[in-house]
C-alpha positions in Angstrom: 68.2 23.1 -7.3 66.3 20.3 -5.8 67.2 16.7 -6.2 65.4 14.9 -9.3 63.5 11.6 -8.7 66.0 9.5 -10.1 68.8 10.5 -8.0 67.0 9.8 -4.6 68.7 6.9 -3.4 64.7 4.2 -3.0 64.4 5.0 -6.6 67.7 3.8 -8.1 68.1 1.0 -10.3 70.6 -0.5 -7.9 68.0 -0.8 -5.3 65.3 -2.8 -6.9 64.4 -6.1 -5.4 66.0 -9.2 -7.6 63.7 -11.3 -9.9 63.0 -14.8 -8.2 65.6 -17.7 -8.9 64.4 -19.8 -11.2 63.6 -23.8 -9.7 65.0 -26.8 -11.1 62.2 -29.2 -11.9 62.8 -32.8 -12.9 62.5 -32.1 -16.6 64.5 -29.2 -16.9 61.4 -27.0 -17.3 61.2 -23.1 -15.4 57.9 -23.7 -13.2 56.7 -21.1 -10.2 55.5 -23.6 -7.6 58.0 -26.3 -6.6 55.2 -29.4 -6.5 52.7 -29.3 -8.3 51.1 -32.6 -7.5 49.9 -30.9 -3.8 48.8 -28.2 -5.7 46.8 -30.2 -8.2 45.4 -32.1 -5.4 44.2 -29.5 -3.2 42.6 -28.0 -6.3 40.6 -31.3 -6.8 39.9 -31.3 -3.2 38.5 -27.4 -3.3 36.7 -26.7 -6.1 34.6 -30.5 -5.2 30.8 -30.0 -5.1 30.0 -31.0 -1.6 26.9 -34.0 -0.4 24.6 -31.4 0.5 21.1 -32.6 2.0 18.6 -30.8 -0.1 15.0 -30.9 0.7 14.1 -33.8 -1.6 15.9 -35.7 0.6 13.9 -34.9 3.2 10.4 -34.8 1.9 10.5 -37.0 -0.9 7.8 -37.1 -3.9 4.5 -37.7 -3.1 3.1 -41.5 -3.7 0.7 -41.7 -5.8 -2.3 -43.9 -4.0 -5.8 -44.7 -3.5 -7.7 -43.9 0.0 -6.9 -46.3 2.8 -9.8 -48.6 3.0 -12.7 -48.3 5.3 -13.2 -51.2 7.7 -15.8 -52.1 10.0 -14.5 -52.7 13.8 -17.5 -54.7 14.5 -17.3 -57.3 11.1 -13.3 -57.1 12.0 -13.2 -58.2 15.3 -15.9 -61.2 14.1 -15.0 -64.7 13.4 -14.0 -65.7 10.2 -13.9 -62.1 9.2 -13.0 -61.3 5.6 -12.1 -57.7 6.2 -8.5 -58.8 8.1 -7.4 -59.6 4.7 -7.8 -55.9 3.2 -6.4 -54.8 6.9 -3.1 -57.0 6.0 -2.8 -55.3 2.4 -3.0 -52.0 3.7 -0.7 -52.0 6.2 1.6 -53.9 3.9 1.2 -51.4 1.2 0.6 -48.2 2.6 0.7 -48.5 6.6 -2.4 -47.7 7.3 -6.2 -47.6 7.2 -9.6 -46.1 8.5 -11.2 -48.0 11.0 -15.4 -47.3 11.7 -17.7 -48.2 14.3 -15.7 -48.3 16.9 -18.4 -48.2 19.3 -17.3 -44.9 20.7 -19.9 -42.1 20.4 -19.4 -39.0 19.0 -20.0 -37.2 22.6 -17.2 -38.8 23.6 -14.6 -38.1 21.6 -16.1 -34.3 21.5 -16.1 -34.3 25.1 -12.8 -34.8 25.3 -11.6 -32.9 22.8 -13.1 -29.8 24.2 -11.3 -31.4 27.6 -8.1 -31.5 25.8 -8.1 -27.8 24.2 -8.8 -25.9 27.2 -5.4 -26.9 28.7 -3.8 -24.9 26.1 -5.6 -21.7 27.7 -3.0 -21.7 30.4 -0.8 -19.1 30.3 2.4 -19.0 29.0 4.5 -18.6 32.3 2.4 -22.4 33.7 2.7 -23.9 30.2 6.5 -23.4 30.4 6.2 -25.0 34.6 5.3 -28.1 32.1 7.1 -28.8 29.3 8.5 -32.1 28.3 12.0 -33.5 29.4 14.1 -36.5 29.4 13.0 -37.1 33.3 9.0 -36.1 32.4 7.2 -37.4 29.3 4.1 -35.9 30.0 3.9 -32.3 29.8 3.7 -29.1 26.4 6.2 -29.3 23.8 8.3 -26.5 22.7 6.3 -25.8 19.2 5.9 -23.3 16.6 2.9 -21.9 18.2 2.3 -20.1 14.9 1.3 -24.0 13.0 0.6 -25.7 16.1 0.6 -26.7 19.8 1.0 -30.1 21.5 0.5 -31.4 24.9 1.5 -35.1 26.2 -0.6 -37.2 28.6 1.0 -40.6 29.9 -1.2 -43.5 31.2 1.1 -44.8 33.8 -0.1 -45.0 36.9 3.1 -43.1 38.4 3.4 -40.4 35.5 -0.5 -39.8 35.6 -0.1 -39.0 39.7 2.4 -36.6 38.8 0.6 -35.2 36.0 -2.7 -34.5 38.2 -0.7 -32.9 40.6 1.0 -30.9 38.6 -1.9 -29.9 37.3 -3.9 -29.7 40.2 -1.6 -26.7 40.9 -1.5 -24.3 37.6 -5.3 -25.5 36.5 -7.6 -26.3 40.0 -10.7 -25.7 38.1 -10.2 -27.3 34.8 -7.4 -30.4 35.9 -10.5 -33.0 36.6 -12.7 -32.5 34.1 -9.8 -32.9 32.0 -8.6 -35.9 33.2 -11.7 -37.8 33.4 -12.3 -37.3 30.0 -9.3 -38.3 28.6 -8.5 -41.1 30.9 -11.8 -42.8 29.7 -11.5 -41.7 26.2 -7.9 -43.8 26.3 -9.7 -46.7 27.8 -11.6 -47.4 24.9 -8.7 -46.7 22.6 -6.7 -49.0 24.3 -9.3 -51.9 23.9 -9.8 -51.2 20.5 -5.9 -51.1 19.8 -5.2 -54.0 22.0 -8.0 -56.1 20.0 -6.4 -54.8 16.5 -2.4 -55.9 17.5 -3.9 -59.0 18.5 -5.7 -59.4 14.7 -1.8 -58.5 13.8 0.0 -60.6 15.7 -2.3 -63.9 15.1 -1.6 -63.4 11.1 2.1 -62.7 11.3 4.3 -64.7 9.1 5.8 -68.1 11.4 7.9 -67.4 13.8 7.9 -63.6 12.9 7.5 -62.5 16.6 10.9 -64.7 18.1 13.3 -61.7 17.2 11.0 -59.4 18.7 10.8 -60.9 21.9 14.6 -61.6 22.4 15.0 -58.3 22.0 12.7 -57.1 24.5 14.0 -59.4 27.1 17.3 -58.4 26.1 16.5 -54.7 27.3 14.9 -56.1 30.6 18.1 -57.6 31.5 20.0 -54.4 31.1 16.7 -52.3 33.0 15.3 -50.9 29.7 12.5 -53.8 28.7 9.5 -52.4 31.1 6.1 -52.0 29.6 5.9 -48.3 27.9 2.1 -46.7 29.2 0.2 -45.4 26.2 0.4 -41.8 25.5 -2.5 -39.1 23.7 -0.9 -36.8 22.0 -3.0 -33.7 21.7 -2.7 -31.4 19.1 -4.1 -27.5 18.9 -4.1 -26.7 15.2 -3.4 -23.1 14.6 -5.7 -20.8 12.7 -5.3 -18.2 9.8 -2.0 -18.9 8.6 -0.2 -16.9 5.7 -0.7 -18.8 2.5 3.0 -17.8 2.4 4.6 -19.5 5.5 2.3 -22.4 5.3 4.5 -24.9 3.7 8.0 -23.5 5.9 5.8 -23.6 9.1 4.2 -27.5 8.1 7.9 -28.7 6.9 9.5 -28.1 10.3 6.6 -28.9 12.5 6.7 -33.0 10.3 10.3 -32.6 10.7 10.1 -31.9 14.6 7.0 -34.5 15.2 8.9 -37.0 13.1 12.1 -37.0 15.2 9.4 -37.8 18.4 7.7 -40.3 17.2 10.9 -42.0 16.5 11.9 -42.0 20.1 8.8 -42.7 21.7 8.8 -46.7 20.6 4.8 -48.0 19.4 2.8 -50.8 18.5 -0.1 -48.8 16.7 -1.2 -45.2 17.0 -4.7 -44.2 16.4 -5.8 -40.7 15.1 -9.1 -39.1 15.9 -8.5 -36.3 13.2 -12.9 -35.4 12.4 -12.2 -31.7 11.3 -9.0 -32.9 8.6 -9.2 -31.5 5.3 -6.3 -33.9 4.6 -4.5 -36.6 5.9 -0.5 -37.0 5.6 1.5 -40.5 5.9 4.9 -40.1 5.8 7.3 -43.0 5.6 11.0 -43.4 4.0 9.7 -44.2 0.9 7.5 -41.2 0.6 4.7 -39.4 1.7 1.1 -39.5 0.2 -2.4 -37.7 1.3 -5.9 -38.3 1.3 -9.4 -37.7 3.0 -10.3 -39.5 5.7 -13.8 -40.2 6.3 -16.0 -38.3 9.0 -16.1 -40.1 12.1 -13.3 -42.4 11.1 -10.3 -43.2 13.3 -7.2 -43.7 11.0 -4.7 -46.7 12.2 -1.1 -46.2 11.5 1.7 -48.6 11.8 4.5 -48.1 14.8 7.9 -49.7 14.4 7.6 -52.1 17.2 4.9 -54.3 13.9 7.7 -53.7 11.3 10.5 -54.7 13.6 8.3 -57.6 14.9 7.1 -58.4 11.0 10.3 -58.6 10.3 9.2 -55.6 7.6 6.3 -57.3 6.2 4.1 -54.5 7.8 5.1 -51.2 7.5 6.1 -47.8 10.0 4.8 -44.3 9.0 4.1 -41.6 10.5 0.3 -39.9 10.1 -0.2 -35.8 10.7 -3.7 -34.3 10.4 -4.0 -30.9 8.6 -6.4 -28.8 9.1 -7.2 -25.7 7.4 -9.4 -23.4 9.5 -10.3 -20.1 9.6 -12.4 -19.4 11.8 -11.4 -21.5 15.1 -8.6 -23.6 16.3 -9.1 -27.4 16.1 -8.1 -29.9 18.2 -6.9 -33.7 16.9 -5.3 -36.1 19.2 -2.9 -39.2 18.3 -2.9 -42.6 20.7 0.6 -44.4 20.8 -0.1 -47.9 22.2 2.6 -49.6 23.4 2.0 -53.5 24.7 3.8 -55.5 27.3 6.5 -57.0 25.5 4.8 -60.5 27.2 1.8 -59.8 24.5 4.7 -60.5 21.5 5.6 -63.9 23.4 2.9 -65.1 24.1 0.8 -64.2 20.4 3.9 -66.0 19.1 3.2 -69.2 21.0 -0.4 -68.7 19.8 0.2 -68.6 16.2 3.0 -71.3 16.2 -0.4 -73.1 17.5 -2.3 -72.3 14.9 -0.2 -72.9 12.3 0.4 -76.6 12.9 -1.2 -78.7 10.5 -2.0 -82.3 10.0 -1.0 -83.8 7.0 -3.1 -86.2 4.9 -1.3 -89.0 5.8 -1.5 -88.8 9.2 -5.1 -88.3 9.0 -5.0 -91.8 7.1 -2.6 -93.3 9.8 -5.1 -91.6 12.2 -8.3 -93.2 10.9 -6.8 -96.9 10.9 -6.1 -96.4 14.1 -9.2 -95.7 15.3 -10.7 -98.3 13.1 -9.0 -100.8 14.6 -9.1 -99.5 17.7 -13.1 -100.0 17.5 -13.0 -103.2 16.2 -11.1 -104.7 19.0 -13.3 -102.9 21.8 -16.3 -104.8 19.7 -14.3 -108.0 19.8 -14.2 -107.8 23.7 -17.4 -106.9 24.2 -18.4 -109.9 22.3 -16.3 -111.9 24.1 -17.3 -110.7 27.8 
């Protein structure tokens, strides 16, 4: 006979693990965990809903606002103007306006543009011989190539050498064209932006500019407060994009261009966008949209106004889109960047301006010549 299951010696009562001892607790209560306080606080701790960053946070709701206004570069720059009022409310409100009449002709700016889009016929192996660093700010940036492409020319005298040479070496029959084109283009836009800071700076709030300045010369003590050369951004806008990857593809390339445009310090950045369906301004409070008119240069507001405002004026961030089908587009963005000198010495200007004679010193004033006369009659009587 074989041995039955309950003889074999692992399945006899005898052998069977013992229950667990029961704990103590401090109320005389049977309890399975010996402290319960850790455990109810690592429960809390879990089963917490982390801060997570959802994309509201990110791309806020859209403001609700009217089209930036239209002004007239030639009535602006005029004495006694009345359009630098509507300026000041825009770029107190919204950031930003259209500007018209600039004085530069359409050929121009289409010149260029066609300049500035054949450099993104390269080929992928020279493009890469180029792209942006911390030790180069001229140059391609890495981009989504599917939304966009974007290529950085610096007006210093030092980085534009280098970038013609360069150049000169992975594009001998297109570099000079190019350059001439866009160096004169950023001529003009620099006299244009260096006549509109100026309308800034002489109608900032008393004083406004002092902060501004001891910063700058702050960062010149420690090596950092040189002038910053304007830079063109140049923009390729992509062509035939899925209706379906539109809004992923335009999120990250606003995210991307947003993180640059907060390194690269600016006074005013001007956007020669003609072929825009729309026009975004992004900012922390929001973001809003509109059409900008044909042949119209649209004038956003760098940080270097707010900081110098002291927040009066505001700092957003303006992206084209462009919607095409049937061809790529170009649009290019101008980042001016003034000496720091400019904010001193526009200081010293207003605080000029600004001084005013009270009525009783014209009275005090007007005595004083009064009798002044009198006496030089007096003596000539006398003589």
């Amino acid at each position: 006979m074989g041995t039955s299951p309950e003889r074999l010696p692992g399945n006899r009562p005898d052998f069977r693990a013992p229950p667990p001892s029961p704990i103590a607790t401090a109320n005389g209560r049977r309890s399975a965990v010996a402290n319960d306080e850790v455990l109810t606080e690592f429960l809390e701790h879990s089963l917490r809903i982390p801060d997570l960053v959802l994309p509201d946070s990110i791309f806020p709701s859209e403001i609700s606002a009217g089209n930036p206004p239209e002004i007239d570069f030639q009535s602006l720059i005029s004495p006694g103007s009345g359009s630098v009022l509507e300026v000041l409310e825009s770029v107190a409100g919204i950031g930003c306006f259209q500007l018209v009449n600039c004085g530069i002709s359409r050929e121009m700016i289409g010149s260029a543009r066609a300049a500035g889009g054949g450099i993104f016929e390269i080929s992928a192996e020279k493009k890469a011989e180029m792209l942006r660093s911390a030790e180069r700010r001229y140059g391609f940036e890495e981009a989504m190539a599917e939304i966009s492409e974007e290529f950085w020319w610096c007006g210093g005298d030092e980085e534009r050498d280098g970038l013609n040479r360069v150049l000169e070496g992975i594009w001998p029959h297109g570099h000079s064209n190019f350059s001439d084109k866009i160096e004169s283009l950023c001529m003009t836009l620099e006299q244009i932006a260096s006549k509109l800071l100026q309308i800034l700076l002489e109608n900032m709030p008393p004083g406004s500019c002092k902060e501004m300045v001891s910063s700058e010369e702050e960062e010149e003590e420690e090596g950092g407060g040189a002038a910053v050369a304007p830079v063109l951004c140049i923009y390729k806008h992509g062509r035939n994009i899925p209706s379906g990857k539109w809004v992923s593809f335009m999120q990250s390339d606003i995210i991307r261009m947003m993180i640059q445009r907060s390194d690269y310090s600016h006074a005013l950045c001007l956007h020669l966008c003609d072929a825009a369906s729309e026009f975004h301004v992004y900012s922390k409070r929001g973001w809003m949209s509109f059409c900008p008119s044909r042949d119209a240069i649209v004038v956003t507001v760098g940080d270097q106004i707010q900081e110098c405002s002291d927040g009066l004026y505001k700092h957003v961030i303006g992206r084209p889109i462009l919607h095409m089908e049937d061809e790529d587009s170009i649009s290019m963005a101008f980042l001016y960047s003034p000496p720091p000198v400019v904010y001193q010495c526009q200081n010293t200007y207003s605080a000029y301006n600004n001084k005013s004679i009270s009525l009783g010193q014209q009275i005090v004033i007007a005595m004083c010549l009064t009798l002044l006369f009198q006496f030089i009659v007096y003596i000539y009587k006398e003589i």
